[in-house]
Biopython code that builds the backbone (N, CA, C, O; Angstrom):
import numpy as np
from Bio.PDB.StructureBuilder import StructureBuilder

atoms = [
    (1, "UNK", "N", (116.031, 77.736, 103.857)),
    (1, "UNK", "CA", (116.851, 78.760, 104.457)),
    (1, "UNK", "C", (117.606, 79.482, 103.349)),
    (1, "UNK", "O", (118.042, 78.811, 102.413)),
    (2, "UNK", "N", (117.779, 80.703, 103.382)),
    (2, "UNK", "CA", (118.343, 81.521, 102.116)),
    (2, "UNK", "C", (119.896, 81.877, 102.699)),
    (2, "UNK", "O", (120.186, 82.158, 103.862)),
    (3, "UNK", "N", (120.811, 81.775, 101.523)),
    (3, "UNK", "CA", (121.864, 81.904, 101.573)),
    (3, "UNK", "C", (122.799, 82.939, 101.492)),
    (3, "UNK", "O", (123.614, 82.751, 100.589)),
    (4, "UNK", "N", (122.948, 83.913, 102.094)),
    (4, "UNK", "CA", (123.700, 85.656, 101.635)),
    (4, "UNK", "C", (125.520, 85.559, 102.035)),
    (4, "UNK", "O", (126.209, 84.968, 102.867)),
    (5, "UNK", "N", (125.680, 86.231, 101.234)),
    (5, "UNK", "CA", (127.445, 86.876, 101.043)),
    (5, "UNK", "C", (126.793, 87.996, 101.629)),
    (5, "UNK", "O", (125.771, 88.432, 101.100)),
    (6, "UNK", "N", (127.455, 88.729, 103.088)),
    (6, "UNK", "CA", (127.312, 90.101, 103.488)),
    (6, "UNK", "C", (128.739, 90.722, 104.238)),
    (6, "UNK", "O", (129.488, 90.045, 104.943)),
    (7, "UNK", "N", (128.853, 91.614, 104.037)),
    (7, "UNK", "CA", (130.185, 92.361, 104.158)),
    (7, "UNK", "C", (129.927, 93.372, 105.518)),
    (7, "UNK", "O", (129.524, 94.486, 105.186)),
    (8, "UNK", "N", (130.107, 93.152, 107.136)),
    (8, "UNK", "CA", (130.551, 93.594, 107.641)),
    (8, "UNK", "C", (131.322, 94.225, 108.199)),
    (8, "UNK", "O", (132.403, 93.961, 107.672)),
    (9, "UNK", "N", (131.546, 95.368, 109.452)),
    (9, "UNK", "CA", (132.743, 96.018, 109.619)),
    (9, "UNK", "C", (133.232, 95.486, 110.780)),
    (9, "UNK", "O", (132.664, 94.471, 111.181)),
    (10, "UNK", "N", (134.033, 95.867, 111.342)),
    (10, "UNK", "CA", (135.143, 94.948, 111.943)),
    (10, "UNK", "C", (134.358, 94.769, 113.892)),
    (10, "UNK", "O", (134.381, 93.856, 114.717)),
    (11, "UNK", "N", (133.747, 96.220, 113.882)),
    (11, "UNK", "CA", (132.979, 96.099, 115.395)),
    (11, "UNK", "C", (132.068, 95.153, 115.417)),
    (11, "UNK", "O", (132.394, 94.188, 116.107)),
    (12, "UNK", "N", (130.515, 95.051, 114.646)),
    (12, "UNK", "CA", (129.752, 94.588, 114.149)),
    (12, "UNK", "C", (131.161, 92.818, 114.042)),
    (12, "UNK", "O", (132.057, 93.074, 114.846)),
    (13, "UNK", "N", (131.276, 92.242, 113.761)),
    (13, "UNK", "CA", (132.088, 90.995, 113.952)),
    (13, "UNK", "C", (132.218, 90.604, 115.241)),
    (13, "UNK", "O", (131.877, 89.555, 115.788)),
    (14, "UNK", "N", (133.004, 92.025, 115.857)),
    (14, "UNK", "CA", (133.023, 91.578, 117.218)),
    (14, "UNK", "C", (132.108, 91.198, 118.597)),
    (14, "UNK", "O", (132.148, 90.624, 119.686)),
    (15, "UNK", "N", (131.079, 92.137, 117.489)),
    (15, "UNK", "CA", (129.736, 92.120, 118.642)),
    (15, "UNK", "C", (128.991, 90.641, 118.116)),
    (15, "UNK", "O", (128.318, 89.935, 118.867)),
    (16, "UNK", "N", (129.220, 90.382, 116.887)),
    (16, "UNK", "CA", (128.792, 88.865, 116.717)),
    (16, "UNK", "C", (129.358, 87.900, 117.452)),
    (16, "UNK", "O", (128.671, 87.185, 118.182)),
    (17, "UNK", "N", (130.462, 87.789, 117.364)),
    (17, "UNK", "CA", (131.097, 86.976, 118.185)),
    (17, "UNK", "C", (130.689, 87.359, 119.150)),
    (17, "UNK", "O", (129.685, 86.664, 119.308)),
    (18, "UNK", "N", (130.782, 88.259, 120.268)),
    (18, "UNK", "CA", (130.095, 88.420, 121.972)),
    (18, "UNK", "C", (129.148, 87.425, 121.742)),
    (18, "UNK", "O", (129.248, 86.326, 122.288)),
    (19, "UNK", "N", (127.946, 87.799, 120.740)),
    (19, "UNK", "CA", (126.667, 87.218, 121.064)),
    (19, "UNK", "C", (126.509, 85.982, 120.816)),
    (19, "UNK", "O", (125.548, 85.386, 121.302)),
    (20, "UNK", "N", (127.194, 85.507, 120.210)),
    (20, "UNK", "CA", (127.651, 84.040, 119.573)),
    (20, "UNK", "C", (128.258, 83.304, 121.123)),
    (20, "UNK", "O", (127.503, 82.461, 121.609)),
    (21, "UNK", "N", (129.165, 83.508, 121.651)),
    (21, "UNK", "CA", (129.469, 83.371, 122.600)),
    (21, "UNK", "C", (129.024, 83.531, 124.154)),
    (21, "UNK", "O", (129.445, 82.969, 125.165)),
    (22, "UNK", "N", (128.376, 84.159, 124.029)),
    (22, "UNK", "CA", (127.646, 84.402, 125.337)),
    (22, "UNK", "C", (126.006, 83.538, 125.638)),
    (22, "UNK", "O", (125.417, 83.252, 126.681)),
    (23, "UNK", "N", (125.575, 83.259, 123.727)),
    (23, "UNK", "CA", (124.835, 82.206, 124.043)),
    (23, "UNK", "C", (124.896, 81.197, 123.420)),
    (23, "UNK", "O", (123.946, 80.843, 122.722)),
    (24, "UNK", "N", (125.975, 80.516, 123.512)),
    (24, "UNK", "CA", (126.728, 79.556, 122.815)),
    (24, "UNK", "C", (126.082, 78.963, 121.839)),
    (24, "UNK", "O", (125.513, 77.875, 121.933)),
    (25, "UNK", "N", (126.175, 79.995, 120.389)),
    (25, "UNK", "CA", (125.490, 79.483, 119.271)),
    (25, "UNK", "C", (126.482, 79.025, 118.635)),
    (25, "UNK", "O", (127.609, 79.392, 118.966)),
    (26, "UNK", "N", (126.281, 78.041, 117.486)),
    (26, "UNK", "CA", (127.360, 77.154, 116.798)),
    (26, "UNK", "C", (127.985, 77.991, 115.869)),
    (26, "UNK", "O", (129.107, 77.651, 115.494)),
    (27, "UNK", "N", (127.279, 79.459, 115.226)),
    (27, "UNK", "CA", (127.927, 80.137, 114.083)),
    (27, "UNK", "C", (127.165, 81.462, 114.117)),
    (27, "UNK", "O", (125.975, 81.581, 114.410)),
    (28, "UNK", "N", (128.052, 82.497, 113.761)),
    (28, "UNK", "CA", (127.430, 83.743, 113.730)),
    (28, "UNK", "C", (126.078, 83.878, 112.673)),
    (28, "UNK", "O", (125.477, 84.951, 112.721)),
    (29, "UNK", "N", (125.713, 83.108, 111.975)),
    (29, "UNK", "CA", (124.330, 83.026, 111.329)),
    (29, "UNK", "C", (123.719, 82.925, 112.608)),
    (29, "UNK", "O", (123.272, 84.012, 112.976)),
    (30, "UNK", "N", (123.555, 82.048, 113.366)),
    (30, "UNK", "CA", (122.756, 82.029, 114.359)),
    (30, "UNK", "C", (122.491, 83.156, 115.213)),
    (30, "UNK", "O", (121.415, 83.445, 115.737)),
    (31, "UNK", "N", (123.980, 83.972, 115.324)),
    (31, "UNK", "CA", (123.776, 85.311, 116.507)),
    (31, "UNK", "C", (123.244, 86.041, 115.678)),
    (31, "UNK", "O", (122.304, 86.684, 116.146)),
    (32, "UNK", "N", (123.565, 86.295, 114.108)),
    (32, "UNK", "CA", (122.201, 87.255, 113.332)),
    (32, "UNK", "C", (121.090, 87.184, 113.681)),
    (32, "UNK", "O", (120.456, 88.133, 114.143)),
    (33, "UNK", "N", (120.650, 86.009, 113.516)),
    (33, "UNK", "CA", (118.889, 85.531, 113.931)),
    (33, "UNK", "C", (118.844, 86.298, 114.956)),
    (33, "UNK", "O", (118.458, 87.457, 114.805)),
    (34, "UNK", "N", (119.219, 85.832, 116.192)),
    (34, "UNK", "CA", (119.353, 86.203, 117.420)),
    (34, "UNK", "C", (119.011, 87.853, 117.674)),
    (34, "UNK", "O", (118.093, 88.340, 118.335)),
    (35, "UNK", "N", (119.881, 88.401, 117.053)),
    (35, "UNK", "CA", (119.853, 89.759, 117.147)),
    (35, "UNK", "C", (118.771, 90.392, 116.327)),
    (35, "UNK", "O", (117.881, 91.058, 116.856)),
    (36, "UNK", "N", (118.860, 90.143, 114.771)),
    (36, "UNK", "CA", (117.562, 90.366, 114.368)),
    (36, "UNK", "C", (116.203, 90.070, 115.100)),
    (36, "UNK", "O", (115.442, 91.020, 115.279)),
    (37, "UNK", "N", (115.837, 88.779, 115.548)),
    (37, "UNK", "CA", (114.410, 88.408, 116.362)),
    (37, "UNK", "C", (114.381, 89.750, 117.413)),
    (37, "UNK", "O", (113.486, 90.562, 117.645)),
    (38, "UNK", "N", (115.533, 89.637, 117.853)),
    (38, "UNK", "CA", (115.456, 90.978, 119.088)),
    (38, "UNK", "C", (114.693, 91.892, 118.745)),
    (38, "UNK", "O", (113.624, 92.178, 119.285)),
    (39, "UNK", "N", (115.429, 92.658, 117.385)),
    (39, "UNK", "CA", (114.770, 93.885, 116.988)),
    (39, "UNK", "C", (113.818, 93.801, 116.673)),
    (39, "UNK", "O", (113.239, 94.773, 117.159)),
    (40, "UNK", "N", (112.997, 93.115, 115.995)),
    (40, "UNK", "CA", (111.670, 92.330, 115.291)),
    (40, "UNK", "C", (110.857, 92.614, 116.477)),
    (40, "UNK", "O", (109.864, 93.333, 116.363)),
    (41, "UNK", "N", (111.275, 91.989, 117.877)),
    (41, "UNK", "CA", (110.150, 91.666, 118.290)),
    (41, "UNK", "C", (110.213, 93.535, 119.340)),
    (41, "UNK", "O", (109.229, 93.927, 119.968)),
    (42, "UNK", "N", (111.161, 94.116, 119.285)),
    (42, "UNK", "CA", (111.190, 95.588, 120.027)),
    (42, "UNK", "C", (111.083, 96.623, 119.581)),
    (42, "UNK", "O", (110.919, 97.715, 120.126)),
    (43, "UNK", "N", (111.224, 96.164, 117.908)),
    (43, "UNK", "CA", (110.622, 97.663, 117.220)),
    (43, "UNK", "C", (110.048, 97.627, 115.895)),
    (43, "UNK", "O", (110.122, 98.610, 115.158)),
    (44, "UNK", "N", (109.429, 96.457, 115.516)),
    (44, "UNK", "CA", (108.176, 96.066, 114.613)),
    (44, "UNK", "C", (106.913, 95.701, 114.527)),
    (44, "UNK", "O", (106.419, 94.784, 113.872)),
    (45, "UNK", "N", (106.380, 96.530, 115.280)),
    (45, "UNK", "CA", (105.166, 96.408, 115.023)),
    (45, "UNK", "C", (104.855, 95.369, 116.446)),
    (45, "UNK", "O", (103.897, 94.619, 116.257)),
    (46, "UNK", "N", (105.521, 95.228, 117.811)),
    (46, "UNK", "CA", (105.182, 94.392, 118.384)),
    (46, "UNK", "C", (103.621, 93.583, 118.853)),
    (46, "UNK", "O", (102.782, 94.476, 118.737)),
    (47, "UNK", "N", (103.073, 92.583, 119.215)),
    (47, "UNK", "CA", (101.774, 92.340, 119.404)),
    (47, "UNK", "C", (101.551, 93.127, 120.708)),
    (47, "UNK", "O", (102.489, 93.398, 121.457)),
    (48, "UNK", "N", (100.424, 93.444, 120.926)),
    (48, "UNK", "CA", (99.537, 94.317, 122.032)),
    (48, "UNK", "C", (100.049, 93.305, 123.362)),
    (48, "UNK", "O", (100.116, 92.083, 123.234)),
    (49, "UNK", "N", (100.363, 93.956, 124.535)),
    (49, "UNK", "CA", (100.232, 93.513, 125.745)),
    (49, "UNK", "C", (98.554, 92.918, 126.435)),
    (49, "UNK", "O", (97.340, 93.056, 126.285)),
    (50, "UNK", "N", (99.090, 92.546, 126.858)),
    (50, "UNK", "CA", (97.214, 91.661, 127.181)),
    (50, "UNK", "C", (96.913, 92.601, 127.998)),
    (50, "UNK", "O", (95.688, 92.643, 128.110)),
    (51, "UNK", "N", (97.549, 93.562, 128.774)),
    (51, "UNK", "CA", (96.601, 94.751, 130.116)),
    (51, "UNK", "C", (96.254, 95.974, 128.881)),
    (51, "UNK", "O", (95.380, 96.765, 129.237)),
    (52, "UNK", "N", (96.671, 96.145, 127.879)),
    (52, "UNK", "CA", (96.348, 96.775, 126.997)),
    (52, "UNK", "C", (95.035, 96.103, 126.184)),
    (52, "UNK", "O", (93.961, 96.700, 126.255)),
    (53, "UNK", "N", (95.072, 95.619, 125.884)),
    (53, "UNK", "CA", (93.804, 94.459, 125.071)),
    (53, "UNK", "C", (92.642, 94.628, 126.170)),
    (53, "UNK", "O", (91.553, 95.052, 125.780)),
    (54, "UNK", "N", (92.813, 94.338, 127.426)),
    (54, "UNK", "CA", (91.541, 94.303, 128.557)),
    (54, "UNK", "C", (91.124, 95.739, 128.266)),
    (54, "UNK", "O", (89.950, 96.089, 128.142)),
    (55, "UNK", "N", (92.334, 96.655, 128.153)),
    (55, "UNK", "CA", (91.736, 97.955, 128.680)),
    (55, "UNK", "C", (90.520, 98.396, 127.584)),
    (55, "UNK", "O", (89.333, 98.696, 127.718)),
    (56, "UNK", "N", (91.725, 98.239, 126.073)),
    (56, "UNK", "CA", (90.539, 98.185, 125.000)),
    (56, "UNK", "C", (89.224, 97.608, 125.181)),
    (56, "UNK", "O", (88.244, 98.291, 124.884)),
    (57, "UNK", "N", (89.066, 96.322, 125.676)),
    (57, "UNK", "CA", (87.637, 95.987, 125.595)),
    (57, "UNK", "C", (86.522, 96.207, 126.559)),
    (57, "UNK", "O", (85.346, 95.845, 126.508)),
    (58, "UNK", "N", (87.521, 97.239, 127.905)),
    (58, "UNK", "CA", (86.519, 97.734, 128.550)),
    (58, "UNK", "C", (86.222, 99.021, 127.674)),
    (58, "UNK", "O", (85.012, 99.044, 127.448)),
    (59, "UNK", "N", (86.600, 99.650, 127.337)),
    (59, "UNK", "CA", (86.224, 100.997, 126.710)),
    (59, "UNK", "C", (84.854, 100.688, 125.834)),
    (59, "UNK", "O", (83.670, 101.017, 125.762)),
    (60, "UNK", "N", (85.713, 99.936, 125.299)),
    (60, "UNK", "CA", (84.647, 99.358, 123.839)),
    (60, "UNK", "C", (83.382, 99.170, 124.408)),
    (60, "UNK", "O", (82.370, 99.580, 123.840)),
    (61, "UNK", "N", (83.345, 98.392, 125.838)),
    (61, "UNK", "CA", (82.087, 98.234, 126.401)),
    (61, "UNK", "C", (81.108, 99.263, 127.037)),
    (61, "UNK", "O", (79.970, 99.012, 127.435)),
    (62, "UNK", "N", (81.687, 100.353, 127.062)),
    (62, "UNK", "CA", (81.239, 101.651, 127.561)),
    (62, "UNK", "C", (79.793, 102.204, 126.746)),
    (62, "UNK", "O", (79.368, 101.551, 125.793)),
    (63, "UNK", "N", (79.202, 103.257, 127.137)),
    (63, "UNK", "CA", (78.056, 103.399, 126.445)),
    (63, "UNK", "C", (78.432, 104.507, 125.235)),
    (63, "UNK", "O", (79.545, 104.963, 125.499)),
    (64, "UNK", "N", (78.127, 104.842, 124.537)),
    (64, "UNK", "CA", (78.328, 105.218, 122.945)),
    (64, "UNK", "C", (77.373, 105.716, 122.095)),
    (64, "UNK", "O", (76.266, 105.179, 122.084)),
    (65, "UNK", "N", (77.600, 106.617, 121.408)),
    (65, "UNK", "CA", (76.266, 106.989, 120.591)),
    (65, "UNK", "C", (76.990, 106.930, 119.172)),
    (65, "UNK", "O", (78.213, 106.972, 119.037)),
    (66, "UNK", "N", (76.456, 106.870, 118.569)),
    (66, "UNK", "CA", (76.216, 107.099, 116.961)),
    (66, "UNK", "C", (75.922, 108.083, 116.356)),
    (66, "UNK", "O", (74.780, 108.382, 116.703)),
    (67, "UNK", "N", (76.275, 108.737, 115.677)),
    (67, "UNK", "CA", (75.843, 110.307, 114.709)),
    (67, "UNK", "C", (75.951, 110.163, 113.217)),
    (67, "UNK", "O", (77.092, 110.193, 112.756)),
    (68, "UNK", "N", (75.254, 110.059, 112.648)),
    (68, "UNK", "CA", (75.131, 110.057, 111.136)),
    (68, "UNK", "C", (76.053, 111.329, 110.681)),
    (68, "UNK", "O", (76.982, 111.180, 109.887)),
    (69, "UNK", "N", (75.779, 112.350, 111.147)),
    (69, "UNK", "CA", (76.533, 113.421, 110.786)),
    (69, "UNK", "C", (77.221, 114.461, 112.227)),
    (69, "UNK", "O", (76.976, 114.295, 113.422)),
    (70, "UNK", "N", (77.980, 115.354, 111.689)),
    (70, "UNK", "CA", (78.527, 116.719, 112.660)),
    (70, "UNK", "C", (76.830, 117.382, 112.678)),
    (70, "UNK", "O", (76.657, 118.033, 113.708)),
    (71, "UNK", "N", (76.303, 117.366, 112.293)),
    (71, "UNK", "CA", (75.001, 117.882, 112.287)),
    (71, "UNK", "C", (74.020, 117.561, 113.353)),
    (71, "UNK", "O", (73.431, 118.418, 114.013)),
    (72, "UNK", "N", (73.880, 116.304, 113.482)),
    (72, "UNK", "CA", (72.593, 115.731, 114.472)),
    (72, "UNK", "C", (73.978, 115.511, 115.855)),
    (72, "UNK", "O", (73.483, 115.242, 116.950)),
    (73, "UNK", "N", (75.373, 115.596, 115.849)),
    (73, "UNK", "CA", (75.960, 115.657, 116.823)),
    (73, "UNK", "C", (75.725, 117.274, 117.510)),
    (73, "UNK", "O", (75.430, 117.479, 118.688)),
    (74, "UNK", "N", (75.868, 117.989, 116.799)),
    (74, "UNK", "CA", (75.529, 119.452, 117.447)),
    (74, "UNK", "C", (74.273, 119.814, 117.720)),
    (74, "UNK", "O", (74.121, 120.811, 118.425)),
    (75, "UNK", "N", (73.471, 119.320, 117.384)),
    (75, "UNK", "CA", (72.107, 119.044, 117.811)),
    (75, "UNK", "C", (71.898, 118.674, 119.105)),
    (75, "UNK", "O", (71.221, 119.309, 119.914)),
    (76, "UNK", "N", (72.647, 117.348, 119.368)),
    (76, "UNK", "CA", (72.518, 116.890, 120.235)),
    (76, "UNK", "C", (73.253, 117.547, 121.657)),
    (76, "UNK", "O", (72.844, 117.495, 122.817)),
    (77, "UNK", "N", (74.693, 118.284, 121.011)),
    (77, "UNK", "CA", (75.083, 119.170, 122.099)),
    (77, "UNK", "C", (74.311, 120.268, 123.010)),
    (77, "UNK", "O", (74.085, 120.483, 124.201)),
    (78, "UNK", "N", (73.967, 120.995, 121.375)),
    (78, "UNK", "CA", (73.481, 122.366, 121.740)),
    (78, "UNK", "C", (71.908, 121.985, 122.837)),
    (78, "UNK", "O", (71.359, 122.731, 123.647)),
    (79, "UNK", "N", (71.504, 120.383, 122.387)),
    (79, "UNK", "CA", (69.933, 120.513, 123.248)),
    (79, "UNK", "C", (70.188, 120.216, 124.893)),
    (79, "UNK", "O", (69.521, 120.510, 125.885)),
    (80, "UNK", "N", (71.600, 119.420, 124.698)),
    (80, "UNK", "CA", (71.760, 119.030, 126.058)),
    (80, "UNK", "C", (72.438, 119.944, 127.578)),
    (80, "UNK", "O", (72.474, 119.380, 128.672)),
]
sb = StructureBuilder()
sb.init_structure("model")
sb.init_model(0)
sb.init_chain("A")
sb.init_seg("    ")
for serial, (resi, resn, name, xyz) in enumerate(atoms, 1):
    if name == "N":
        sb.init_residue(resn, " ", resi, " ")
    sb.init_atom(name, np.array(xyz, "f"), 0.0, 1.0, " ", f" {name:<3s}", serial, name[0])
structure = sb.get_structure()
């Protein structure tokens, strides 16, 4: 576990303490975690929802063509 000196402002304290208190953690290191994991998990990069993942792999399963180039794709437009 790594050890930091950090210099907060006086709101930010208070909102530690709320959160410290409200889920009765033993020390505001803990309501950091707490609050950090929050953000981590709501605005980094979260993992895919699983109705999202299905949807992907129906698509994926769909029928599909291949084109070597914009060339044999307009080919294929213009014949169809």
């Amino acid at each position: 576990m790594v050890q930091a000196m950090i210099k907060i402002g006086e709101q930010t304290n208070r909102v530690l303490n709320i959160v410290k208190a409200k889920y009765g953690l033993k020390d505001k290191s803990r309501a950091i975690e707490l609050v950090v994991s929050g953000y981590e998990s709501e605005f980094l990069e979260p993992e895919l929802r699983p109705e999202y993942v299905e949807k992907i792999k129906k698509i994926k399963k769909g029928k599909f063509h291949r084109y070597d180039s914009v060339d044999a794709l307009r080919k294929q437009i213009e014949n169809a």
